[in-house]
C-alpha positions as CSV (number, residue, x, y, z in Angstrom):
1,X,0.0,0.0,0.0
2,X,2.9,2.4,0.8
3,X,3.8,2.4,-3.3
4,X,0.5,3.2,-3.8
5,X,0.3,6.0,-1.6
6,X,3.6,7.1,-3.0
7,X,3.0,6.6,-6.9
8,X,-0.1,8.6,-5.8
9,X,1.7,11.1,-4.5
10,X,4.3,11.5,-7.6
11,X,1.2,11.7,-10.3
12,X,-0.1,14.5,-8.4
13,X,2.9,16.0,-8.5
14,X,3.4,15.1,-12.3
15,X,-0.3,16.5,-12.4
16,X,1.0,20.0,-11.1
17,X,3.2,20.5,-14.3
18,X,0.3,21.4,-16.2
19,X,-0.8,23.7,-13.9
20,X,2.5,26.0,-13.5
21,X,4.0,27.7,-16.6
22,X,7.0,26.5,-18.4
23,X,7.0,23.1,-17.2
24,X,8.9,24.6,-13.8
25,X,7.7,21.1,-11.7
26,X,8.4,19.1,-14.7
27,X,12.0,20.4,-14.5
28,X,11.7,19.9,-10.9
29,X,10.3,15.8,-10.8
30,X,12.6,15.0,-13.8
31,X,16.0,16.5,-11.9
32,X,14.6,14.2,-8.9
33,X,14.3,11.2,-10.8
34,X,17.7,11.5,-11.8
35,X,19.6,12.3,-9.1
36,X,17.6,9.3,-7.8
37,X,18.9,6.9,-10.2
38,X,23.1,7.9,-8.8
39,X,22.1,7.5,-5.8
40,X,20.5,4.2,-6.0
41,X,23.9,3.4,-8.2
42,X,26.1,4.9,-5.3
43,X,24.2,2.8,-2.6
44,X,24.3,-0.3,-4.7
45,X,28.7,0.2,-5.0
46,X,28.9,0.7,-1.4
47,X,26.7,-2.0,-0.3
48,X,28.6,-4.1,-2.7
49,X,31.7,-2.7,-2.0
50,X,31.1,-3.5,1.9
51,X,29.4,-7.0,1.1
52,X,32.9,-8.4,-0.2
53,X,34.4,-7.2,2.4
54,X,32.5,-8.3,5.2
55,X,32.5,-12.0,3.4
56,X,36.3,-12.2,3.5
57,X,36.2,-10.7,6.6
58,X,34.6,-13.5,8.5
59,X,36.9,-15.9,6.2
60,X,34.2,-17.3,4.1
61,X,35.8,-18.4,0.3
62,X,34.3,-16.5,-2.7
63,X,34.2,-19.6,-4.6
64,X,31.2,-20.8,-2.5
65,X,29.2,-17.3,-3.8
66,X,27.0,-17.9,-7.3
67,X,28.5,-15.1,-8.6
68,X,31.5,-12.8,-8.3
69,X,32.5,-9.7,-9.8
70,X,36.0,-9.9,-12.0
71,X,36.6,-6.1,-11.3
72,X,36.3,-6.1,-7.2
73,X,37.5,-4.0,-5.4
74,X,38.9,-1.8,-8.6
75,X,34.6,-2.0,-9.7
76,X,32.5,-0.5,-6.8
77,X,35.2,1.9,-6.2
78,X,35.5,3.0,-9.7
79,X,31.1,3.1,-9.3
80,X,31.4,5.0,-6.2
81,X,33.4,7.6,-7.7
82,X,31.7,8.1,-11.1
83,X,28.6,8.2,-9.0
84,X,29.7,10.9,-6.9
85,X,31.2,12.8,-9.7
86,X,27.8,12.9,-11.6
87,X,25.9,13.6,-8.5
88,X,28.4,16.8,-7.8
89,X,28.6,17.9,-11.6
90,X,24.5,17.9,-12.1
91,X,24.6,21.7,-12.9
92,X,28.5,22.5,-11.4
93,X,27.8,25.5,-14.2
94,X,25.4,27.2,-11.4
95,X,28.2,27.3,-8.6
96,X,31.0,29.4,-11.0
97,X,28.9,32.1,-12.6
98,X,29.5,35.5,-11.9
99,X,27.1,35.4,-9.2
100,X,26.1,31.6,-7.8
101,X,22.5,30.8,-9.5
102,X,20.9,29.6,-6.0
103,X,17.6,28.7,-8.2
104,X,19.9,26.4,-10.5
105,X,21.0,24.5,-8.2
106,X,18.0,24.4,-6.1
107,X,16.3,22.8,-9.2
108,X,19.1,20.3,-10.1
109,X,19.6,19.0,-6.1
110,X,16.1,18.8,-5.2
111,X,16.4,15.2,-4.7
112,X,19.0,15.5,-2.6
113,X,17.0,16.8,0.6
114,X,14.3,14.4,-0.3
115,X,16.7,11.4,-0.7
116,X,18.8,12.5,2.9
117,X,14.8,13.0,4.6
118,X,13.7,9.5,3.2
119,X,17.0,8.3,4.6
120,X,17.1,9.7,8.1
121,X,13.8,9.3,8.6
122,X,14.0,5.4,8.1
123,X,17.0,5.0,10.1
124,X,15.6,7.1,13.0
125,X,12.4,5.3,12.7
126,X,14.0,2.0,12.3
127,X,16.9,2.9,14.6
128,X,19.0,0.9,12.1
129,X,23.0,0.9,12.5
130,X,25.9,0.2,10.0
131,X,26.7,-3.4,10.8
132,X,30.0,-4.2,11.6
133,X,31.9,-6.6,8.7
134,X,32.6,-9.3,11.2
135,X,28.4,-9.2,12.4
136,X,27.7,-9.0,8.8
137,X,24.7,-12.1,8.7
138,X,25.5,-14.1,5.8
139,X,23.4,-17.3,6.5
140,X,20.6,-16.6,3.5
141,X,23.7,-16.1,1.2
142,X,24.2,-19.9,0.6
């Protein structure tokens, strides 16, 4: 029900694009839904970043894993920082102007606030904590 309630949410919100001039919430959604997609990219090259590392950790073999990346660690790393470079370099034009356009950047980060909201709130809600590689539970793996 919660994906309803939020797919709900986003096609009013899609709805309000008609409503202001220019397509100025279109901009807004579409910027979100990108910035969405890096961070989804930068979360999945962490977690698998931290996944491999917590399995050798606790001296399990990688040949007992269905799959393993060729690239590790050189891969998520190389992920991380693409990620982070195309998060920082949405509209990097805005910060060197002659005067910093505050509504340019406002209007390509508007997912970050809402990503960082979504993110707090779950982990204060959950009260969640980064597990430690050696607590890392691995028993659904195999």
């Amino acid at each position: 029900m919660n994906a309803v309630y939020f797919s709900t949410i986003v096609g009013m919100a899609a709805f309000l694009t008609s409503l202001f001039g220019e397509g100025t919430i279109y901009t807004w959604l579409l910027n979100a839904a990108g910035l969405s997609g890096f961070l989804s990219w930068l979360g999945i090259s962490i977690t698998h970043y931290r996944f491999r590392k917590a399995y050798i950790a606790q001296g399990r073999d990688l040949k007992d894993l269905p799959y393993v990346s060729k690239w590790y660690p050189f891969g998520p790393i190389l992920a991380t920082l693409l990620c982070v470079t195309a998060i920082l370099g949405q509209n990097y034009s805005a910060f060197f102007g002659p005067e910093i356009d505050w509504y340019g950047i406002l209007i390509s980060y508007i997912g970050l606030p809402l990503f960082f909201l979504a993110f707090l709130g779950y982990k204060i809600v959950k009260r969640t904590k980064m597990t430690p590689l050696q607590e890392a539970d691995f028993s659904k793996v195999e």
